[in-house]
Steps between C-alpha positions, in 0.01 A plus 500: 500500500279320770471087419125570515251741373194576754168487446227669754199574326207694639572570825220726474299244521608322762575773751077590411456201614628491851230775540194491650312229683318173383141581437220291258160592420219339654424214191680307228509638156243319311666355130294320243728267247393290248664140602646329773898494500655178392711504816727750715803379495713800391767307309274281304210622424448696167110615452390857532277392747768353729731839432220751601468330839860427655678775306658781711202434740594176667883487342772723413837442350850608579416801272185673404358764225355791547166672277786604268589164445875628637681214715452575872610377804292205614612242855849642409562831595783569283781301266847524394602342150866388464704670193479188350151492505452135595472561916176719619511494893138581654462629855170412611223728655486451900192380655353302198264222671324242329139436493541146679710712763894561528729774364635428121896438500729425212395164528180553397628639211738323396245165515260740288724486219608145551124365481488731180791359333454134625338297185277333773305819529415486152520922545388667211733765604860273489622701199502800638812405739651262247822717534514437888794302607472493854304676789661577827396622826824647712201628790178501497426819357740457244421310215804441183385395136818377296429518123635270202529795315362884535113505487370829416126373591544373800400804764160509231489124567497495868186755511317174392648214720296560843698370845343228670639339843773217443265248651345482138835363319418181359104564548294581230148436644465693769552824372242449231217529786590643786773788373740670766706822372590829630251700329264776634205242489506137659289177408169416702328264249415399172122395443545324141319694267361693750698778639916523613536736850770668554566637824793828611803388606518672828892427542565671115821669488381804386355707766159634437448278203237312400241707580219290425350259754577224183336368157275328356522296189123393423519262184212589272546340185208699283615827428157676490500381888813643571392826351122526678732436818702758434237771394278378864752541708542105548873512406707822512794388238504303140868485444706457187199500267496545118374755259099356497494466865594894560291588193194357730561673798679767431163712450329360831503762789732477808729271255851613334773332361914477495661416153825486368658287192606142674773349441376123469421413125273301341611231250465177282739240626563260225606120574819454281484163545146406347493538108434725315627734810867376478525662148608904515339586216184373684556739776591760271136484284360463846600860600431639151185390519447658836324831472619642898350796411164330492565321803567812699121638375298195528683380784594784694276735456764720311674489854850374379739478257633247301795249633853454410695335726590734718251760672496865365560613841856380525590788273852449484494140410127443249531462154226680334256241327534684153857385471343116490362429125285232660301733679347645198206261470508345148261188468675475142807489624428250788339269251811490283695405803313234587585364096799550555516307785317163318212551740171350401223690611216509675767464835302377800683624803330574894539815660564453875331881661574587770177580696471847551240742255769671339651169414208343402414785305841519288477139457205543297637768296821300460257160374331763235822642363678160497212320333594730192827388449327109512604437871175383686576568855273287742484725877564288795434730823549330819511610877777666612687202680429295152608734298844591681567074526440446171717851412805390723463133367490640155187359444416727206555508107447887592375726795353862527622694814667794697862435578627752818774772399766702725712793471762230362488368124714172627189438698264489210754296285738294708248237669268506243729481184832355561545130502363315809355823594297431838230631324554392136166289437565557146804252481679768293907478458669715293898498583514881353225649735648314748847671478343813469346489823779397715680760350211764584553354858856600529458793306525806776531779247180641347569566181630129491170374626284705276671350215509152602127506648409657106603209360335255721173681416562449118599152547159420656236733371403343152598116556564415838297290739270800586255729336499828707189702481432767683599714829176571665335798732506382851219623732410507879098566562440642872277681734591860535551455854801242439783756477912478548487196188762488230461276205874356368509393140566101645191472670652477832285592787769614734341830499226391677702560833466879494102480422267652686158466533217837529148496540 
């Protein structure tokens, strides 16, 4: 038997790709979003807003998915794992130049990772290659990752860390400004709250691809703007809208929409530091008295379903919500836990929303149903850069929000969950969960993972330092004459490279 197995995925793909000549249209792609980013930096930054700009449009990874969320080849080409499982070697795509000029090498790479992993960075994404022992670059299209131990996330983890030149190791301003990837689109300026241009990469490894001239991202906080501008003509795109959004404009002329269940979830993140949050039985009367099914009407329009902790759409891996007693709403029940518990009521306790309508708009549903139970929820609703500071710093007794999925349950769980997670803002530890998911990490055989991810979700649904509500619609509003768009269940705007615009 061969000391590795090989992996070349959709070569399909990229032989279409070496087809055909480079061609735009004659104008940029005109977006309308609701905020400004809170930066670009690809391994730091964590707002929707940020995401929708860089992602798969100025920066790719090593890997990439494709509209069937299926793992794809990205800047590699192809991979071979070892038998072990703890070597993947990458061969890189040829003629990958960066925006800032010069042709990607392993280098390149390997720094990527590096400036991920280094605790300077501060990345958000470090946990995903906690199991990375070493990276090594024999030439410089070949690029080595050396695991601690076998990682069955990591090819689903590299779809999200985008390649930036080695220049940027050590530098985390620059990038938050002035980006420089791969991608199909390139940087021109940022106008603060104004409008981001993007421009086409004319030196884009795939041949023939982008086709538009580049984008627009006008920043037009009032959503009955955004929707006049969309109806007139003024902008021909509002991406990654919710359910009362496409409700609006679905019925105007010349308008129609993409939707498809997301994979990002909404949820209460709970402080387990600040009393009365540090008690479980707290939590737990906090999700009975939860009605998601409420949520999902008055907050989404009906356009949703209510939240466990993992999406629906990873079929092989979701617990459905009926198997979790706490998500049967029970005020009575809640009430008793909170005796239980020795908690005095009223509760005063601030709600830190994340500012977005369908946010805001659960967070007032939330302060209703809580106030039942004798919690009286105070809503604090900042700007976006606020709001993510004080969310990072946790800065919160609790916060309302959307947290980003994958194709990979270790991605909702691992950062987020396990101790000194780099995105555990609850300040949750639990030694159990925590063995549980380094085993799901090393875990290569389904049925293994199944199991052990099925226990993670019953350790955290009913007392853990989250309340998951609900999995929402996810809907793209354009002009009928913007044709050739996808719309992927993470919000990623990588589509946007095969767009093209009609009259």
């Amino acid at each position: 038997m061969s000391r590795f197995r090989k992996f070349v995925l959709a070569q399909g793909v990229a032989a279409s790709a070496l087809l055909g000549a480079f061609s735009v249209q004659a104008a940029p792609l005109e977006l309308a979003v609701a905020s400004s980013p809170s930066g670009l930096d690809p391994h730091i930054v964590t707002a929707f807003s940020s995401f929708q700009v860089i992602d798969g449009t100025v920066y790719e990874g090593l890997t990439a998915l494709d509209e069937n969320l299926a793992i794809v080849p990205g800047l590699a080409a192809a991979w071979e794992i070892s038998e072990d499982k703890k070597t993947y070697t990458f061969s890189l795509r040829e003629g990958v130049t960066f925006h800032s000029g010069g042709v990607m090498t392993s280098k390149d790479v390997a720094a990527s990772l590096q400036r991920v992993m280094d605790e300077k960075t501060g990345s958000p994404l470090a946990s995903r290659l906690a199991a990375v022992e070493s990276v090594e670059t024999p030439d410089p299209s070949t690029v080595v990752i050396r695991l601690k131990a076998p990682s069955a996330p990591l090819l689903s983890s590299l779809t999200s860390i985008a390649i930036v030149p080695a220049k940027y190791l050590g530098d985390t301003e620059s990038l938050q400004r002035q980006p420089d990837g791969t991608g199909a689109f390139r940087f021109v300026d940022w106008q603060p709250n104004v409008a981001i241009r993007l421009t086409a990469h004319e030196g884009y490894w795939q041949t023939g691809l982008p086709k538009l001239e580049g984008v627009t991202y006008n920043i037009v906080p009032e959503a009955a703007t955004r929707q006049v501008g969309l109806t007139s003509g003024q902008y021909q795109m509002l991406p990654n809208i919710d359910a009362v959004t496409a409700l609006q404009v679905k019925a105007q002329p010349g308008i129609k929409l993409a939707e498809t269940l997301e994979l990002a979830y909404s949820l209460v993140g709970l402080n387990v530091t600040r009393a009365p949050l540090d008690n479980p039985k707290v939590r737990e009367a906090i999700n009975y008295a939860i009605n998601r099914s409420d949520l999902v009407q008055a907050a989404l329009f009906g356009a949703g379903v209510p939240g466990g902790p993992l999406s629906p759409a990873l079929e092989q891996f979701a617990t459905p919500t009926s198997d979790f007693a706490c998500f049967t709403p029970s005020v009575d029940k809640a009430k008793a836990l909170m005796e239980e518990a020795g908690v005095d009521t009223p509760v005063e306790l601030k709600l830190l929303v994340l500012p977005r309508d369908d946010t805001k708009a659960l967070a007032q549903v939330i302060q209703q149903q809580l106030a039942a139970i004798g919690i009286a929820v105070t809503l604090d609703i900042p700007e976006i850069g606020k709001f993510v500071q004080d969310w990072r710093n946790s800065d919160f007794d609790m916060f309302v929000s959307l947290n980003s999925g994958t194709i990979e349950p270790d991605d909702y769980f691992y950062r987020t969950f396990r101790s000194g997670g780099s995105t555990n803002v609850f300040k949750y530890a639990n030694a159990e969960l925590d063995a549980l998911l380094d085993q799901g990490r090393e875990e290569t055989d389904p049925a293994g993972r199944r199991e052990i991810y099925g226990k993670v979700q019953g350790m955290l649904a009913c007392d853990g330092p989250a309340v998951f509500l609900t999995y929402g619609q996810l809907y793209t509003a354009m002009r009928d004459g913007v044709d050739g768009f996808t719309i992927y269940p993470n919000r990623s705007l990588g589509a946007l490279k095969s767009v093209t615009l009609g009259k």
